[in-house]
N, C-alpha and C positions, 0 to 999 in steps of 0.2 A: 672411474676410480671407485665408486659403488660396487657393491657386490649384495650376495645374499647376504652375507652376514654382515652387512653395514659397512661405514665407514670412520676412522676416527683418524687422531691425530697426536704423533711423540712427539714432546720435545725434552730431550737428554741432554745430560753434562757427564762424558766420561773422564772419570779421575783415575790418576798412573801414570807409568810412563805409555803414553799414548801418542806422542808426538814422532817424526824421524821416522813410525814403522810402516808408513803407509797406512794408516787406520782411516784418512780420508778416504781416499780409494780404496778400500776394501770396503767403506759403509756407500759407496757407490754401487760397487759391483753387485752388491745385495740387494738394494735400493731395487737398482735394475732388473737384477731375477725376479722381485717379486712384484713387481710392476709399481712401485710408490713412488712420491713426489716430494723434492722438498730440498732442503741444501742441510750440509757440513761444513763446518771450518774448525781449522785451530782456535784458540782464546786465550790472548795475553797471558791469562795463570798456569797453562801449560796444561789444560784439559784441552779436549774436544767438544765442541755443542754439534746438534742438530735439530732441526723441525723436517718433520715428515708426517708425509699426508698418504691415506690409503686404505687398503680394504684392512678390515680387522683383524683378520688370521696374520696379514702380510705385517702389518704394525705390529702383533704381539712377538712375531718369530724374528723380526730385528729388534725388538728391547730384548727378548732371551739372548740375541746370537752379539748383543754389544758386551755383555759379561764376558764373551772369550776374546773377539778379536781377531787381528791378523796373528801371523806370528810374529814373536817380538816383542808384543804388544804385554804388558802386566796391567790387567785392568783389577784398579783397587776399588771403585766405586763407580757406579751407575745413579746418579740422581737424575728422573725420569717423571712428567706429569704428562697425564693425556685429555685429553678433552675433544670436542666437536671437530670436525676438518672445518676449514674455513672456505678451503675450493681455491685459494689463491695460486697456485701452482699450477704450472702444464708441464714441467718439467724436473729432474732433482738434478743440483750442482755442487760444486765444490765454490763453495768461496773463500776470497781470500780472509787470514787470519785478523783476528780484533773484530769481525764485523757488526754490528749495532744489534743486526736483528731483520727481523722479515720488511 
């Protein structure tokens, strides 16, 4: 998960309509090009969350690339904190809506 330029860690709440358009699987498939770790779900208020874990280029080009989205998708806010990786991941997933957290 390291690289040269370190590694760090998103966790996002996408606000809009973001739900219905595939925005889970679209922050997978990204997830996966850029080789990071970590889960997505729906959240009962009708945003999106994530934590993702990964090299520091790969983490900042998915908080830029969660401002647009799939199509479909109208993203009206990105509220986004990053901090240390923790290393808890060996994989990123979808999980299902409501879920508590890591």
């Amino acid at each position: 998960m390291a690289s040269v330029g370190g590694a760090k860690r998103l966790e996002a709440t996408v606000h809009g309509r973001v739900q219905g358009v595939g925005f889970r699987w679209w922050v997978e498939r990204v997830a996966a090009r850029l080789q990071l770790v970590g889960w997505v779900a729906n959240d009962s208020s009708g945003s999106v969350i994530l934590v993702v874990e990964g090299d520091t280029s790969g983490i900042d080009h998915l908080a830029a690339e969660l401002w647009k989205g799939p199509s479909g998708a109208v993203v009206e806010r990105v509220d986004s904190r990053f901090a240390p990786p923790t290393g808890q991941f060996r994989r990123f997933e979808i999980r299902a809506g409501g879920h508590p957290g890591d």
